[in-house]
C-alpha positions in Angstrom: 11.0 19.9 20.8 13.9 18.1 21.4 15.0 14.9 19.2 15.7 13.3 22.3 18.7 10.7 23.3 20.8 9.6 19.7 23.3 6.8 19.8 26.5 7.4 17.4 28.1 4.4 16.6 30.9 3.6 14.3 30.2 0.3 11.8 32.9 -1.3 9.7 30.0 -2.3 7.3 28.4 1.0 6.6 29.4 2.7 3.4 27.5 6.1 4.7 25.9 7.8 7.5 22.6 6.8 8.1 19.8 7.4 10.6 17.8 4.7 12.3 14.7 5.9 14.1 13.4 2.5 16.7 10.5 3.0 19.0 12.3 0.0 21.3 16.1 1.3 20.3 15.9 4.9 19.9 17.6 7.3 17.5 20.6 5.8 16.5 23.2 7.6 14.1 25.7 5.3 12.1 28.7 6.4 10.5 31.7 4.4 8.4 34.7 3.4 10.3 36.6 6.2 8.3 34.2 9.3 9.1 34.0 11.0 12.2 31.3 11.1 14.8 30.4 14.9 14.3 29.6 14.3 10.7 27.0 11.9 11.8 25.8 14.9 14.0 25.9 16.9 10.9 23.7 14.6 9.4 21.0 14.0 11.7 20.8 18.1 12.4 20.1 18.2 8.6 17.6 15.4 8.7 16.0 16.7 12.1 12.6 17.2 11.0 12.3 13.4 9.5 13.3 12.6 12.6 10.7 14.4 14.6 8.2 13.3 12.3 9.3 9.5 12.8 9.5 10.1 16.4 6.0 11.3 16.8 4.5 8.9 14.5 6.2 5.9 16.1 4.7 7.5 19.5 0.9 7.8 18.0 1.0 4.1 17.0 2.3 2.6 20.1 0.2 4.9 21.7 -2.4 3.2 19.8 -1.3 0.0 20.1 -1.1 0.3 24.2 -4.8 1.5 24.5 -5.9 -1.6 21.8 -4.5 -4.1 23.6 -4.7 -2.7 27.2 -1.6 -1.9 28.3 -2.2 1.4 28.3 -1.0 3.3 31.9 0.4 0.0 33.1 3.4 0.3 36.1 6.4 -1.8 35.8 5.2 -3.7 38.7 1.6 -4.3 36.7 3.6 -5.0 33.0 6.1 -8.1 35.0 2.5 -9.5 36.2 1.0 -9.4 32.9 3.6 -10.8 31.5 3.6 -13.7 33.7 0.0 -14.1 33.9 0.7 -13.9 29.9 3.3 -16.2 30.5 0.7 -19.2 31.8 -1.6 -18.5 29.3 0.5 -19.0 26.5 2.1 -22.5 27.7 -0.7 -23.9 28.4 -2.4 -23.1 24.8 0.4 -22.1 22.0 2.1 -25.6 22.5 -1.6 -27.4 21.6 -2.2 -25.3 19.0 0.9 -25.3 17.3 1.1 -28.8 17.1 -2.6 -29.0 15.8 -1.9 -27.2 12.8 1.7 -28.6 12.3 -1.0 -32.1 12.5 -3.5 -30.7 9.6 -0.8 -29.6 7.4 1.9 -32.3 7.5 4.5 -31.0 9.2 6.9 -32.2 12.2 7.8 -30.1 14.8 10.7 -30.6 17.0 10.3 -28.9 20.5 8.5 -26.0 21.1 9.4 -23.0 23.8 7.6 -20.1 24.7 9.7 -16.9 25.0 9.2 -13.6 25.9 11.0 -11.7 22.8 11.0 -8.1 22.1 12.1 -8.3 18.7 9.8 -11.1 17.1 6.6 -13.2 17.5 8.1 -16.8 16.5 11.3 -18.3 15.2 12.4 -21.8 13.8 15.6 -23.3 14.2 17.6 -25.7 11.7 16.7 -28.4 14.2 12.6 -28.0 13.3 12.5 -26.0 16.9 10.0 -23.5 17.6 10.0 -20.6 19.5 6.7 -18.5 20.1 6.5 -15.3 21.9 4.2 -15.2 24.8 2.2 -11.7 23.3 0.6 -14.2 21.2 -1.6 -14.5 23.6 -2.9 -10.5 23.3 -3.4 -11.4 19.6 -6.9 -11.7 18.0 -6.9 -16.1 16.8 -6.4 -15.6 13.1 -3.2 -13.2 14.0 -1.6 -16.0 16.2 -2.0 -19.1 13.5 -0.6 -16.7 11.1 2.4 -16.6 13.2 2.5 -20.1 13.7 1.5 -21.1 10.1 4.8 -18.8 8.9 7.1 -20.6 11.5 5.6 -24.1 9.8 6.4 -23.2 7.0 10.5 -22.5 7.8 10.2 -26.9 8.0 10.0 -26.6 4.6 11.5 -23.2 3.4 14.6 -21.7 5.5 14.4 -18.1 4.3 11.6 -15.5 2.9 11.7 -16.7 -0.8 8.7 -17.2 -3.1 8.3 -20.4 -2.2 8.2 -19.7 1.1 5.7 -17.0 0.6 3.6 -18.9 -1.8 3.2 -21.9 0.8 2.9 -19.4 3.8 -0.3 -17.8 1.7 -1.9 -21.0 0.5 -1.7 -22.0 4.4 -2.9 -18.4 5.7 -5.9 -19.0 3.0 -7.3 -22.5 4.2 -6.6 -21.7 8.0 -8.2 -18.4 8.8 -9.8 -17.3 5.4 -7.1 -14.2 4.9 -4.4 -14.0 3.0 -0.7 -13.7 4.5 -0.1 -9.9 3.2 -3.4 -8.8 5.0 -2.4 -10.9 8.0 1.1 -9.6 8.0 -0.5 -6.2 7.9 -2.9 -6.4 10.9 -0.2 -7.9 13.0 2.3 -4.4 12.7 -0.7 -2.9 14.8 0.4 -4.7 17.6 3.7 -4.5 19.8 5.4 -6.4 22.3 6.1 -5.8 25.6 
């Protein structure tokens, strides 16, 4: 088996050659500015059976993920429908709901704009704007407050600190009964599309 298509880039920042192994990205190889592009090579032909053994347990979960959610077997044609029909869906019910919660807990939202993101489910500007992802709407309830509970509570804490996290738990507890580490757990089983 081969390891597939592998992306060497050269990065200013890196102080050694390291692998990155993405299920949306690919294999990608990065090396220092100062080192040459078939030492990166060198590397990942050392490190080959990691990689396979990423590669095939990135394909199992989304795998997984695809036949848990539905989207198994879908078309390009059928995945830009969902999405749209997704889309709807999610303006017409993440808005409400956001702004319900952000009412029960004392917080004041700016706008509030429904994306479709491949990278993340929600993100808060400085301004107190929030962005949701429209695969919230594949999401079981408790996983989609989560999400909007942890972009709440940016209003008050702009980075991942304890104070963050402490808030973000006590939040997670009153709204859906779970705390945020199991929340934040269940939600890696899903993927966007």
């Amino acid at each position: 088996m081969t390891v597939g298509d592998v992306l060497v880039r050269r990065s200013t920042r890196a102080r050694r050659v390291s692998i990155r192994v993405s299920a949306s990205k690919g294999i990608v190889v990065t090396v220092p500015f100062w080192a040459s592009f078939k030492s990166g090579l060198a590397f990942l032909a050392l490190n080959r059976e990691w990689v396979m053994a990423t590669v095939l347990r990135q394909q199992k979960k989304l795998a997984q993920s695809d036949a848990a959610t539905g989207i198994a077997g879908m078309d390009e044609a059928e995945r830009a429908a969902e999405v749209e029909r997704l889309r709807a869906e999610a303006k017409a019910w993440l808005p409400g709901r956001l702004r319900e919660l952000a009412d029960r807990y004392g917080f004041t939202v700016g706008k509030v704009f429904i994306k479709h993101n491949k990278s993340n489910w929600g993100s808060c500007s400085v301004r107190g704007n929030i962005n949701l992802n429209l695969n919230l709407m594949r999401l079981p309830e408790d996983l989609r407050n989560y999400v909007m509970l942890h972009e709440l509570a940016h209003l008050r804490h702009a980075n991942h600190g304890p104070q963050f996290h402490a808030l973000l738990d006590a939040l997670c507890t009153d709204c859906t009964g779970r705390s945020a580490r199991d929340l934040e757990k269940d939600i890696r089983k899903y993927r966007l599309i």
